[in-house]
N, C-alpha and C positions, 0 to 999 in steps of 0.2 A: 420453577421456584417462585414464591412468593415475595411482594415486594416488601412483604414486614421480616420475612425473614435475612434477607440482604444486609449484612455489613456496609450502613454506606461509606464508613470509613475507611473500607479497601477500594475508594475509587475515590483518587485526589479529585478529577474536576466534574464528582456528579453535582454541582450545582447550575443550576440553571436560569437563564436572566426575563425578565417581562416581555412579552411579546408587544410589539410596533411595527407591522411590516404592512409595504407602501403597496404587497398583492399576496393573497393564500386566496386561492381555488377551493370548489370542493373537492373533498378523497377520490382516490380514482383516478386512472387514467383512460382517456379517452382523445381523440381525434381532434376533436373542437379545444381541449386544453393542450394539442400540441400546437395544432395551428396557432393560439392566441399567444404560447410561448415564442415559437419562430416569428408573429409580428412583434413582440415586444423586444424581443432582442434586434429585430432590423436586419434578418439572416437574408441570404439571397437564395433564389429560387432551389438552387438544388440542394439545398441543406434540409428547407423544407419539408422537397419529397422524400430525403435520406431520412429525415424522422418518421413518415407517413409508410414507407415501406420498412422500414426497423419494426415498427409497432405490429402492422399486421406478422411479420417473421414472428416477435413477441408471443401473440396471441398462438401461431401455431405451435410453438416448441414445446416440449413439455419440461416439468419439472427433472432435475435431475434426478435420477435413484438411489446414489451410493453421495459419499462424505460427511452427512450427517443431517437432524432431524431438522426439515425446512418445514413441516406440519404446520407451525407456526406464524408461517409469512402470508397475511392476507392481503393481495395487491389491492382490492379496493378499501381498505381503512387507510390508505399510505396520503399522502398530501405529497405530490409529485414534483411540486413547482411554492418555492415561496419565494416573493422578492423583498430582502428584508430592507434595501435601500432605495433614491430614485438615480443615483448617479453612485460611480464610482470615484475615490478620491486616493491621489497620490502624500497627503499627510495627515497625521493622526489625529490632529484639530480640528480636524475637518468632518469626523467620522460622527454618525450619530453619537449621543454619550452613551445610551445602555450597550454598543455595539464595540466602543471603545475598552469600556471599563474590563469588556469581556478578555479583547486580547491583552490588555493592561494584565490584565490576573494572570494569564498565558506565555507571560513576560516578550511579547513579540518588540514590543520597541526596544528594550533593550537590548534583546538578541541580533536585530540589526545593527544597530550601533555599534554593536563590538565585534561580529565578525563576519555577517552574511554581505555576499556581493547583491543581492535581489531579493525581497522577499512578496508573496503575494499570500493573501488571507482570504477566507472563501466562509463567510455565516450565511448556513442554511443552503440557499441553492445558487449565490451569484458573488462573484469576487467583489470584494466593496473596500479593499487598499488593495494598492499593487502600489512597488517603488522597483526601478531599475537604476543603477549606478552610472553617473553618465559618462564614465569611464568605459564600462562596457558595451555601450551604446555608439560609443567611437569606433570599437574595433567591429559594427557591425554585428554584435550579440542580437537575438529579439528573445526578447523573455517578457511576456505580457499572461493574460488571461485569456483562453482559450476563442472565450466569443467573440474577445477585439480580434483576435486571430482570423475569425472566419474573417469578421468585416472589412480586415486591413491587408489582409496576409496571403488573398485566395489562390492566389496560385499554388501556393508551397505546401498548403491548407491540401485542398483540393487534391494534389498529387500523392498525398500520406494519409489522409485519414481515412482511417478503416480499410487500409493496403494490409495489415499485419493481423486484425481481430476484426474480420467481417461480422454485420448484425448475426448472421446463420452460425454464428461459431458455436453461440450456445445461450438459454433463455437467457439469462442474466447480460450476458453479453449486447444481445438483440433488445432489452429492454433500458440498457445506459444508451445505444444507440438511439433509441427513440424519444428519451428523456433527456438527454446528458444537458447539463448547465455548469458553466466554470472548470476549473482545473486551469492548468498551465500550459503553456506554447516556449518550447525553448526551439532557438536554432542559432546555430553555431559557426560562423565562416568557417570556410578552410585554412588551417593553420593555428586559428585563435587556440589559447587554453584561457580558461575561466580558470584562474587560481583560488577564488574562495569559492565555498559552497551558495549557492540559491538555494532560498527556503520556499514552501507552500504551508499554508497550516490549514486543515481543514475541520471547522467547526458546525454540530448540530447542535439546537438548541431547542427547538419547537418538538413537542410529543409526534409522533406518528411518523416523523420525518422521514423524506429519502432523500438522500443525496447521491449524486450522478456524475460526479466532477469526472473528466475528461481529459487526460494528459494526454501531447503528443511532445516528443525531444527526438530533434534531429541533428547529429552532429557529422559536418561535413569533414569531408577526406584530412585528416593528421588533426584534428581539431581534441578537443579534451573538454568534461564539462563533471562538477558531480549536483546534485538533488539532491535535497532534503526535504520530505515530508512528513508532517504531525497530523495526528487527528485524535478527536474527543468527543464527547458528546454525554449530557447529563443522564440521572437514572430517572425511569417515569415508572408505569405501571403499565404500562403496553413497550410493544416496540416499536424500533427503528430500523429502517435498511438504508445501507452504505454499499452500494454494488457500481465500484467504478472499474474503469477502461483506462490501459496505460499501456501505450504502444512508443517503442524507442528505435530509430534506425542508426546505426552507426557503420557510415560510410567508411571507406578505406583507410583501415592507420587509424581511425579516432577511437576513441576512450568515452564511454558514459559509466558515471557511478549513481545507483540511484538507491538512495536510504530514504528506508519506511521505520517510521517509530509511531505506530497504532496500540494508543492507549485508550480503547473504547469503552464504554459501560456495560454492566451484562443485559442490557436489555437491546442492545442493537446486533443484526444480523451483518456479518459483514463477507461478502459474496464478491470478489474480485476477479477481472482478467488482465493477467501482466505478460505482454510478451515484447521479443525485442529479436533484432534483426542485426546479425554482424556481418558486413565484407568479408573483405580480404583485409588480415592483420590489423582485423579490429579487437575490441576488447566491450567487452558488457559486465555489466560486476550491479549484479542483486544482494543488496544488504538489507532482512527483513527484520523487524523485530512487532512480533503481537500479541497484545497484554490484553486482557477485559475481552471485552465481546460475548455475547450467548453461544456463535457460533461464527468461526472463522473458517472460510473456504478460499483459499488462494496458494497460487501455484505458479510462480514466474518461471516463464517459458525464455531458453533464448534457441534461436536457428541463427548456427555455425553455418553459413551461406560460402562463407569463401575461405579459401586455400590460410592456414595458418592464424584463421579466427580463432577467438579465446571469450568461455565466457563462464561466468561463474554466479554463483547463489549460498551468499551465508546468511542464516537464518534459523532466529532464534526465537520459541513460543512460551507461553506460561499461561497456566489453564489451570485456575483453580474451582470452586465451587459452583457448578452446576452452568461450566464453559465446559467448549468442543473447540478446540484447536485445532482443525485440519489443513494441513501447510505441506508444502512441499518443493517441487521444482518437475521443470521438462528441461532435456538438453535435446535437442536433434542439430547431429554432424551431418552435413548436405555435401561439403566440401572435404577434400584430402586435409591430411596435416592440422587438423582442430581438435584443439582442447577443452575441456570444461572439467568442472571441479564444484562440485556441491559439500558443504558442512550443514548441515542441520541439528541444534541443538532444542532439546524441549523440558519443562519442567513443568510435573503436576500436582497438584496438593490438594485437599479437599477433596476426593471423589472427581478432579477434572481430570480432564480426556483428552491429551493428544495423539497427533497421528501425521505419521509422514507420506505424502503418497507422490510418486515421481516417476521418472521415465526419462532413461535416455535410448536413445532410437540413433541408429546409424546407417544410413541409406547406400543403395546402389553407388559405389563409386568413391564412396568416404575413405577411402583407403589412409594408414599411418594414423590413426586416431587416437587420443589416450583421454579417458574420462574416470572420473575416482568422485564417489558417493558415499558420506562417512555419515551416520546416523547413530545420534547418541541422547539418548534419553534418561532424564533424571527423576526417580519418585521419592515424593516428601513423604510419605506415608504409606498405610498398607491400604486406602482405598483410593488412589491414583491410577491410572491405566492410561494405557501408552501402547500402539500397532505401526506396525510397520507394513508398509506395500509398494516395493519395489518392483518396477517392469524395466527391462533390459530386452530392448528387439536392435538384429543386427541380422545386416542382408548378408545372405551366404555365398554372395562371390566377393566379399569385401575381404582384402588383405591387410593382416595385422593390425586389426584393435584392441587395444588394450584399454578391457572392461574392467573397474573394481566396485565391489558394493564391502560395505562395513557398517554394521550396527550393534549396539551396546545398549541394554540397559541395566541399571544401575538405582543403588537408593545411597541413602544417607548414612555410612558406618555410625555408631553409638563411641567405635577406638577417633575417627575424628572428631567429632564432638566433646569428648571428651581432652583429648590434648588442647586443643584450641580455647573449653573452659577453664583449664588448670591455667590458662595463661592470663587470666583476669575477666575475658570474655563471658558476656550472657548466653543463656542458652541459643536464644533467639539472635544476637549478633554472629556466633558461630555457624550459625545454618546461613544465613546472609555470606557470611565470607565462604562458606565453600559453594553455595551457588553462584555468586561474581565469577568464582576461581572457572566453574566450570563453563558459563559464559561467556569465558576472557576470549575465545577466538573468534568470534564474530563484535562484540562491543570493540575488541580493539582497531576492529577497521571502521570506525564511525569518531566523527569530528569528537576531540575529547569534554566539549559539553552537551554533546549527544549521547557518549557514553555515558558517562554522569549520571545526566533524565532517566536512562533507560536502566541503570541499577536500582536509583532508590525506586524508582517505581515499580519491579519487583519486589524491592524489602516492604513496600510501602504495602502490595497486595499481603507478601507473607506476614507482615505482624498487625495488619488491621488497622495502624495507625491512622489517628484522622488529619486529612491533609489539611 
């Protein structure tokens, strides 16, 4: 699709701010722009080679074949590496202004102020605010930026990264491995709970961009902790790739929640790896929501490792004109007595495309299992389309699991529409309130001014309106 033909009024933040960055390379990646990246950040030696061998895995893997048309992703136009500040800063006075105004409009400082325990902001390829509470800094919390992590953090660093999503997992995978800049570092004492959520917000802003932010969250034995992440990035005439790496371990008894609210532009390609790691009587909970994008390819993985692990994936897409939403989830039960529970909801309008693709796998051994997979799709219209692709493998001496798959879809009755205009409603507020309604089970387990964000921006894609 053309970018004169594009509503830019269905994408509240395609505007975009002047360029001033203190490094951009040229496009392409290459050997000599990762080494110059590993001396700029001040990485130590084995991080180094970890990028120099990711890269060559990079170059051998191929492109994927199935989730949708990657035709489009030229890795030598991309600008791999941009540094848009010379230091990081802990307040918002401090921040460049064109850099400031951006999260200003983003509403991040207020959004601190009023409810978040941490939050960290990422323009372009490098974190340039981070704040932690020094309350949680007491109990021994570490919530920073990925790269202080390496330089501060190696040992913990060092034991978990890329334990759960090796470079070889897969190109994308093997290509944030050799790129990766920023994302966040959580780790959690034993016992602690973070009662408010930590925020990330991650922002593109420069044409051709990639970004590669880098999450790891570790939350040790009974500990409790939940995420919050945003991203955007403006409309160009070319694109962008967003292909990050988020790996979560949750030790014995602990709790990670980690909410995704991706509201991208249609010209960025957004190619993710999410997986996560539960003990014993631990708990993982994937809250996705993904809006805009050209083409969305992610798929949170959790491994039920231990006896009476719990993990789950609710997630919700909307895919209108000339988007590909392909989402889904993986559960693999390792351990007896593990449960998981996928909701997947999706909405298409304009000729968009979603599609659910998932897997839950039950190993040798997994015995007393119960997993349930509900898939429900919503079309605005008669040229919407919407697939299902459910894989269910389970080893045959395993005793009693209990498998469910469920899928629906469904369109807009004209008898709802109808009652709901007879009651003073617009046409177009009407269609907004039965798609909330059919959303309500995944938005309502999101912070309720997350929920909020993640409706009007829906309404906001269905009626055009300009942000």
């Amino acid at each position: 699709m053309k970018i004169d033909e594009l509503d830019l009024g269905k994408y509240k933040l395609g505007w975009n701010d002047e360029e001033n960055y203190v490094f951009k390379p040229k496009r392409g990646l290459n050997r000599e722009i990762l080494e110059e990246m590993s001396w700029m950040k001040g990485e130590p030696e084995w991080m180094r080679k970890f990028r120099l061998r990711s890269f060559e895995i990079f170059n051998r893997k191929p492109m994927p074949n199935w989730g949708g048309d990657m035709s489009q992703i030229f890795f030598d136009d991309i600008y791999y590496y941009i540094k848009p500040t010379d230091h990081q800063v802990n307040a918002w006075d401090e921040l460049p202004e064109s850099v400031r105004i951006t999260y200003e409009k983003l509403g991040i400082p207020e959004a601190e102020q009023k409810y978040l325990a941490g939050v960290t902001a990422q323009y372009e390829s490098e974190v340039v605010y981070h704040r932690n509470r020094e309350d949680l800094e007491a109990t021994g919390v570490i919530f920073c930026d990925m790269d202080t992590a390496v330089r501060e953090y190696p040992e913990i660093v060092q034991r978990y990264f890329g334990s759960i999503i090796p470079p070889a997992d897969n190109k994308f995978s093997a290509l944030n491995s050799a790129a990766w800049s920023g994302g966040s570092f959580i780790y959690v004492p034993e016992g602690v709970e973070v009662e408010m959520p930590l925020q990330a917000y991650f922002r593109i802003n420069a044409e051709n961009m990639g970004q590669f932010e880098r999450t790891l969250i570790i939350a040790d034995k009974g500990s409790k902790v939940h995420y919050v992440e945003g991203c955007s990035a403006p409309v160009y005439t070319s694109d962008s790739l967003h292909s990050a790496v988020v790996e979560l371990i949750a030790l014995e008894g602990a709790h990670i929640t980690y909410s995704t609210i991706q509201n991208w532009s249609n010209n960025v390609f957004n190619l993710v790896t999410k997986r996560a790691r539960a003990e014993a009587e631990a708990r993982i909970s994937w809250i996705d929501g993904n809006i805009g994008s050209r083409l969305t390819m992610k798929y949170p993985a959790v491994y039920l490792m231990g006896p009476k692990a719990v993990g789950e994936v609710l997630s919700v897409a909307y895919a209108g004109e000339g988007q590909h939403q392909d989402t889904g989830a993986k559960m693999v039960h390792v351990a007896s007595e593990t449960t998981s529970n996928v909701i997947s909801k999706s909405i298409s309008k304009d000729g968009g495309r979603t599609s659910y693709r998932g897997l839950v796998r039950v190993e040798e051994g997994a015995d007393n299992v119960k997993s349930h997979v509900q898939c429900d799709a919503l079309l605005l219209d008669d040229t919407a389309r919407s697939d299902t692709y459910p894989y269910i493998e389970r080893h045959a001496g395993v005793v009693n699991a209990q498998l469910g798959h469920e899928a629906t879809v469904s369109k807009v009755g004209e008898d709802q529409l109808f009652y709901l205009m007879s009651r003073g409603l617009s046409r177009e507020q009407s269609m907004a309130m039965v798609v909330n309604g059919f959303m309500e089970p995944v938005t309502r387990t999101l912070p309720m001014e997350f929920a909020v964000e993640w409706s009007r921006l829906v309404e906001l894609q269905m009626e055009g309106s300009v942000g």
